[in-house]
N, CA and C atoms as a LAMMPS dump frame, in Angstrom:
ITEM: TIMESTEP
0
ITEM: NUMBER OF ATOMS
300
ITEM: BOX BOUNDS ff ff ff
-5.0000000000000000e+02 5.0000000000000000e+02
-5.0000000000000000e+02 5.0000000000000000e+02
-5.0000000000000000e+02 5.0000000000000000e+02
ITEM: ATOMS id mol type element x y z
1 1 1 N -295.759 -235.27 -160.817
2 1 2 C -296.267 -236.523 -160.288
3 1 3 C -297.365 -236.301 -159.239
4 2 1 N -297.2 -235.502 -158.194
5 2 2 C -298.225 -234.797 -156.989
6 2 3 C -298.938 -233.553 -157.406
7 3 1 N -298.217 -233.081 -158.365
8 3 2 C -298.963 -231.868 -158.802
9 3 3 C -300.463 -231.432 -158.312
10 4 1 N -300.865 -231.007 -157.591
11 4 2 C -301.727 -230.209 -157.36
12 4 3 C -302.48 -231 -156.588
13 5 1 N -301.995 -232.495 -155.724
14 5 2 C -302.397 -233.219 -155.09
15 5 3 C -303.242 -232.307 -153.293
16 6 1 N -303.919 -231.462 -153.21
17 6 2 C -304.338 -230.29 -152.173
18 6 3 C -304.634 -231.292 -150.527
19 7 1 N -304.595 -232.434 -150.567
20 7 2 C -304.76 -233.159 -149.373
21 7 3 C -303.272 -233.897 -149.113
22 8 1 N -302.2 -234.143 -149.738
23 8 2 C -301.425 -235.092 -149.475
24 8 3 C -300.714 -234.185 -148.168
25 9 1 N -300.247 -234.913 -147.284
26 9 2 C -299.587 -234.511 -145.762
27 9 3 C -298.826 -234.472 -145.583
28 10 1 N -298.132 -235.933 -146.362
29 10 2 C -296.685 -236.768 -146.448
30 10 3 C -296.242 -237.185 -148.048
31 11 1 N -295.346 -236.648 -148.078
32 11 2 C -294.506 -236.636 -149.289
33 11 3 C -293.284 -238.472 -149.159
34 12 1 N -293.752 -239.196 -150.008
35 12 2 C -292.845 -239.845 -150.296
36 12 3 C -291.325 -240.225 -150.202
37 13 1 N -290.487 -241.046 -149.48
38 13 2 C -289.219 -241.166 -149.782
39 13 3 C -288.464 -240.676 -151.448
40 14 1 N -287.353 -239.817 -151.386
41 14 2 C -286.91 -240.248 -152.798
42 14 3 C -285.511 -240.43 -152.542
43 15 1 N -285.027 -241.577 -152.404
44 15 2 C -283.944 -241.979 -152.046
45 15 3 C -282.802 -241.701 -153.71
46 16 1 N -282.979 -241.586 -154.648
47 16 2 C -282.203 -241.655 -156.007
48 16 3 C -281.19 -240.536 -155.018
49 17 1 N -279.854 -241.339 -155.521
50 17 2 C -278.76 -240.677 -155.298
51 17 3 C -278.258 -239.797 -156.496
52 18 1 N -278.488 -239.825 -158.016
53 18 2 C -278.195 -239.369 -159.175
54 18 3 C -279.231 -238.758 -159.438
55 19 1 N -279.225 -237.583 -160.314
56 19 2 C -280.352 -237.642 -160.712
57 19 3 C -280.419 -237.143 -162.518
58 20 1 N -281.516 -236.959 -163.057
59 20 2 C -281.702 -236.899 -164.409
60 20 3 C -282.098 -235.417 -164.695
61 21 1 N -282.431 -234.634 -166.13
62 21 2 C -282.648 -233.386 -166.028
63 21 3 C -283.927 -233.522 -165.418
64 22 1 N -284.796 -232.796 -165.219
65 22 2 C -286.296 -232.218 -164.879
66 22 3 C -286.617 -233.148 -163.959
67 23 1 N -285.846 -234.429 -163.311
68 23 2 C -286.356 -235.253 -162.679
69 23 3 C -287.499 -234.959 -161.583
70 24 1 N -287.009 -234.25 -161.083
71 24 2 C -288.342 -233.762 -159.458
72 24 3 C -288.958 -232.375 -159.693
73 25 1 N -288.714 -232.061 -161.296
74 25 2 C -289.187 -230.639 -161.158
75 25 3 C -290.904 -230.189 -160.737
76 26 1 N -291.278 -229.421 -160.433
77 26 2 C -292.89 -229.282 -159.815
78 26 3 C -293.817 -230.344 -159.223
79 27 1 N -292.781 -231.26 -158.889
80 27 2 C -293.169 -232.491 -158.333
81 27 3 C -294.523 -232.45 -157.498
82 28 1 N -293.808 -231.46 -156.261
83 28 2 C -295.453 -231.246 -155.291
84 28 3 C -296.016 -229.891 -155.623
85 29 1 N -295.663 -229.481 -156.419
86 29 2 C -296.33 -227.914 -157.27
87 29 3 C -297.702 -227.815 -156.081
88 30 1 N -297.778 -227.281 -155.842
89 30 2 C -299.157 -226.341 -155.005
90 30 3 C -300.197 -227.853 -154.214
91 31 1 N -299.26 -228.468 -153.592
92 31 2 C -299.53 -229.353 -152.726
93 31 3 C -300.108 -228.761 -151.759
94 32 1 N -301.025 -228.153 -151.26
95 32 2 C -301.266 -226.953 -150.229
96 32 3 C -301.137 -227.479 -148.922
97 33 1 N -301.353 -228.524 -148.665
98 33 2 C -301.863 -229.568 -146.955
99 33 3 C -300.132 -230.412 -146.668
100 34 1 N -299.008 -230.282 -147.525
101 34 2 C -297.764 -230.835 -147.343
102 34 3 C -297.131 -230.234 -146.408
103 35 1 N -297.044 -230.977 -145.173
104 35 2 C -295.939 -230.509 -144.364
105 35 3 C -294.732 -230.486 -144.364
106 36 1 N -294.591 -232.042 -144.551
107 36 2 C -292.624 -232.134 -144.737
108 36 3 C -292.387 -232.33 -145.86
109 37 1 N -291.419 -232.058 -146.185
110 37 2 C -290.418 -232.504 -147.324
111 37 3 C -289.571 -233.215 -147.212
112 38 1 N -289.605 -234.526 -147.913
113 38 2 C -288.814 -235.138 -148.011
114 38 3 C -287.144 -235.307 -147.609
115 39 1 N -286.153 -235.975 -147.358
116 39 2 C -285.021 -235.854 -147.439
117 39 3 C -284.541 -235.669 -148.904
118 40 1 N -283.711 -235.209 -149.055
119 40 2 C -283.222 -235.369 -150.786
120 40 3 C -281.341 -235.657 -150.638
121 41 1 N -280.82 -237.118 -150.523
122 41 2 C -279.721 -236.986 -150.765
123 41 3 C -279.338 -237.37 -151.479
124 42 1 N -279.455 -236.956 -152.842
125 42 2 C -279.175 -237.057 -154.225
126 42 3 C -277.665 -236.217 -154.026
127 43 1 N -276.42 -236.665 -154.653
128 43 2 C -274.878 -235.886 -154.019
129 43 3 C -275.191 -235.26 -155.467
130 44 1 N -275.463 -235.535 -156.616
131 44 2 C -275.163 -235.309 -158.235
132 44 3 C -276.551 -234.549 -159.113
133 45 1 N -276.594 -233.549 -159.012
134 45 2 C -277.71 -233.181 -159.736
135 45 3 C -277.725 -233.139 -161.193
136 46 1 N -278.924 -232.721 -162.209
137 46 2 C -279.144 -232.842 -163.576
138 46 3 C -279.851 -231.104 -163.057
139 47 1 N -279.717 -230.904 -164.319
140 47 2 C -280.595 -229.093 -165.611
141 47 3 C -281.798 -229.458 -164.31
142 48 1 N -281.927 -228.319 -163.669
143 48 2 C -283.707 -228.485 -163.143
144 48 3 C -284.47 -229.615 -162.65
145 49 1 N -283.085 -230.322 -161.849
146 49 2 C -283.954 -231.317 -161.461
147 49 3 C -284.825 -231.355 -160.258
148 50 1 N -284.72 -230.655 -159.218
149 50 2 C -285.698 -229.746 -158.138
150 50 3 C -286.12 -228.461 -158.359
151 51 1 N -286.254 -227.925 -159.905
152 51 2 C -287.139 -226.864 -160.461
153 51 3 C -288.54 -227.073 -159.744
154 52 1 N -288.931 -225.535 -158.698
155 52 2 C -290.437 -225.518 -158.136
156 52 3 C -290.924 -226.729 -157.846
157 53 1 N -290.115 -227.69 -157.039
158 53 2 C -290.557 -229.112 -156.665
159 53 3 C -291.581 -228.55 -155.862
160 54 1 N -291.477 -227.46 -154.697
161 54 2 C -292.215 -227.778 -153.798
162 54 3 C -293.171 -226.162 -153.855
163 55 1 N -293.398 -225.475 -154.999
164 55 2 C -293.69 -224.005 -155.514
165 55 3 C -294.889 -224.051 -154.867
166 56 1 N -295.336 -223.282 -154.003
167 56 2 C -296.92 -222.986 -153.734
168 56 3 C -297.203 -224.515 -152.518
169 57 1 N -296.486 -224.804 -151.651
170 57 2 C -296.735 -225.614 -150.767
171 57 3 C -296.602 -224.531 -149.624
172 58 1 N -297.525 -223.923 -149.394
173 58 2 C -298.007 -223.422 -148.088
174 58 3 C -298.02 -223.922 -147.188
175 59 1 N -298.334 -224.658 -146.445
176 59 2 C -298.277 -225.434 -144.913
177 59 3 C -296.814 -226.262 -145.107
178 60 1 N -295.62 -225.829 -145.834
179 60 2 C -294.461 -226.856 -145.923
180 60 3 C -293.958 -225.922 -144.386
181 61 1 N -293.625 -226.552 -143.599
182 61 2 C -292.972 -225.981 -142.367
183 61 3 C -291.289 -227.182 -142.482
184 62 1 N -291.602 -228.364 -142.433
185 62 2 C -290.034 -229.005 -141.828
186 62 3 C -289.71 -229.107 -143.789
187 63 1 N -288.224 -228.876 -143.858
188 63 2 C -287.605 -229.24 -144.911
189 63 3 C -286.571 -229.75 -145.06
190 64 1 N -285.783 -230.513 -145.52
191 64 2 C -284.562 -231.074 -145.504
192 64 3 C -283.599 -230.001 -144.595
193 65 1 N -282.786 -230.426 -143.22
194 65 2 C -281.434 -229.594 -143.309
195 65 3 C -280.527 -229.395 -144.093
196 66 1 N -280.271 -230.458 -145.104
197 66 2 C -278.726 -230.442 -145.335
198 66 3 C -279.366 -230.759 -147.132
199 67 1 N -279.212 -230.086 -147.894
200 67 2 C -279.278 -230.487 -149.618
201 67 3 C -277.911 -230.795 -149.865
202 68 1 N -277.643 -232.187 -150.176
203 68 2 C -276.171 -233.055 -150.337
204 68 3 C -275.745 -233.148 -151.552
205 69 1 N -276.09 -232.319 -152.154
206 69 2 C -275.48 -232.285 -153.617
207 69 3 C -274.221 -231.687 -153.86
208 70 1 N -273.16 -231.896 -154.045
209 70 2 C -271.893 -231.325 -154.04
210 70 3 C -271.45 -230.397 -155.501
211 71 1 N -272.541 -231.509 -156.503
212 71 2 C -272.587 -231.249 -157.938
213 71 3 C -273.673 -230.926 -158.565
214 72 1 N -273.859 -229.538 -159.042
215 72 2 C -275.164 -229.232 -159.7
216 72 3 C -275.335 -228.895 -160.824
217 73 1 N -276.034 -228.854 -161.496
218 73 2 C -276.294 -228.095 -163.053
219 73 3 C -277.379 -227.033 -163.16
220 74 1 N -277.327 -226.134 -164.404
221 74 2 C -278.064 -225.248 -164.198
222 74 3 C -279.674 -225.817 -164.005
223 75 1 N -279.958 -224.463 -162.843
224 75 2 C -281.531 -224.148 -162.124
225 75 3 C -281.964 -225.331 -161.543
226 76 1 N -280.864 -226.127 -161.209
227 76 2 C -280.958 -227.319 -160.27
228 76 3 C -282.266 -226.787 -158.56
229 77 1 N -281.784 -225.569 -158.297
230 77 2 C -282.32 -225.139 -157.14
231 77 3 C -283.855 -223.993 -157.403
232 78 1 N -283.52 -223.917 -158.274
233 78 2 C -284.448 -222.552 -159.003
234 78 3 C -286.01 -222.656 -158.799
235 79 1 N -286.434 -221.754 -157.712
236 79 2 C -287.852 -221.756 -157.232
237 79 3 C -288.662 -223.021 -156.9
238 80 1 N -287.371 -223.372 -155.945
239 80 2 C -287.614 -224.981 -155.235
240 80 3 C -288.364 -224.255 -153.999
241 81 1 N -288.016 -223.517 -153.373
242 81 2 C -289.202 -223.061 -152.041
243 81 3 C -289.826 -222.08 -152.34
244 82 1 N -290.813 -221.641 -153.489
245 82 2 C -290.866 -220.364 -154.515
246 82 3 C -292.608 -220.657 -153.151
247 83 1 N -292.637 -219.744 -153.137
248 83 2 C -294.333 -219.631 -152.132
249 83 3 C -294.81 -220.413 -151.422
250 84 1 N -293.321 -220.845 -150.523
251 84 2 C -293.681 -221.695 -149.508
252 84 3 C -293.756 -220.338 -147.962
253 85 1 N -294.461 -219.815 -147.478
254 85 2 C -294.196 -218.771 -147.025
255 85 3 C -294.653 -219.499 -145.538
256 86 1 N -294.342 -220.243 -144.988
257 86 2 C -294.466 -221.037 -143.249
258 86 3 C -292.853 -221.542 -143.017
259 87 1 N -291.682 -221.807 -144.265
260 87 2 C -290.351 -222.484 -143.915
261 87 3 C -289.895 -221.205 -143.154
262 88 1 N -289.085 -221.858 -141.884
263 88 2 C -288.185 -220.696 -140.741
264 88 3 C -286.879 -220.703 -140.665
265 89 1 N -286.764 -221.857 -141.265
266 89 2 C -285.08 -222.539 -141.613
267 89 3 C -284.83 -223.105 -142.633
268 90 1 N -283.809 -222.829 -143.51
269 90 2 C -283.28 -223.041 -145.156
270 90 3 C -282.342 -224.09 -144.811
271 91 1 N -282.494 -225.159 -145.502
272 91 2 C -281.722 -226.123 -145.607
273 91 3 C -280.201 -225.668 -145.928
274 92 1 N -278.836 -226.348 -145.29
275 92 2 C -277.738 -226.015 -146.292
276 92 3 C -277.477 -226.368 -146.919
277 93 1 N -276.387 -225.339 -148.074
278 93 2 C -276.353 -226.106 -149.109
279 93 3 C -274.718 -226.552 -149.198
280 94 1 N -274.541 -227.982 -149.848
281 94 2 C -272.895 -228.568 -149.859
282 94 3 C -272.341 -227.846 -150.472
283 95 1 N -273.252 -227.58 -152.02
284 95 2 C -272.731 -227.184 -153.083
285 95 3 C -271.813 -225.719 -152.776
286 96 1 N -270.539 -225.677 -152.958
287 96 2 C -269.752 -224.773 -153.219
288 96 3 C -270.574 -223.372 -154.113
289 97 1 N -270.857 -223.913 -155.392
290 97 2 C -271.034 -223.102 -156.263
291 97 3 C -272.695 -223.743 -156.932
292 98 1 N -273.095 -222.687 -156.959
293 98 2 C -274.499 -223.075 -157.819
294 98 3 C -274.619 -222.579 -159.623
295 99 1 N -275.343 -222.967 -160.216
296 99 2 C -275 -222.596 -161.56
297 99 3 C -277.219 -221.906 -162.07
298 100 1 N -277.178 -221.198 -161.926
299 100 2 C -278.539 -220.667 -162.666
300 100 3 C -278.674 -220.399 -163.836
């Protein structure tokens, strides 16, 4: 959806509590100028649905604390902060168990 958007600053609310497979995958893909990231309290994930949402966002410094998903499916998480190289603190995660 932002894909390769190189000026955006501010990333959008995404309030969906459920989510679908691929829903947010490469969403802000190489957003380069994105600082924050969004909250994400989606409790229920889908297959890859924050696949490389935020891959190649360089200037991402603030990121969610807390990823509230209790329930995930595979590569739900999979190269979601993949070359974000400015984050100093990793969000936690609810999820017990992750599935790749």
């Amino acid at each position: 959806m932002f894909q390769n958007c190189r000026s955006l600053i501010k990333a959008p609310e995404l309030p969906a509590m459920m989510m679908k497979d691929g829903c947010y995958s490469n969403m802000f893909q190489d957003c380069i100028s994105l600082i924050k990231a969004p909250e994400l309290p989606a409790t229920s994930l889908a297959n890859l649905c924050y696949y490389e949402m935020f891959y190649g966002c360089i200037a991402l410094v603030i990121v969610p604390s807390i990823l509230s998903a209790t329930s995930n499916k595979v590569g739900c998480y999979r190269g979601m902060f993949y070359n974000c190289s400015n984050i100093t603190t990793a969000p936690k995660l609810s999820a017990s168990t992750l599935r790749v």
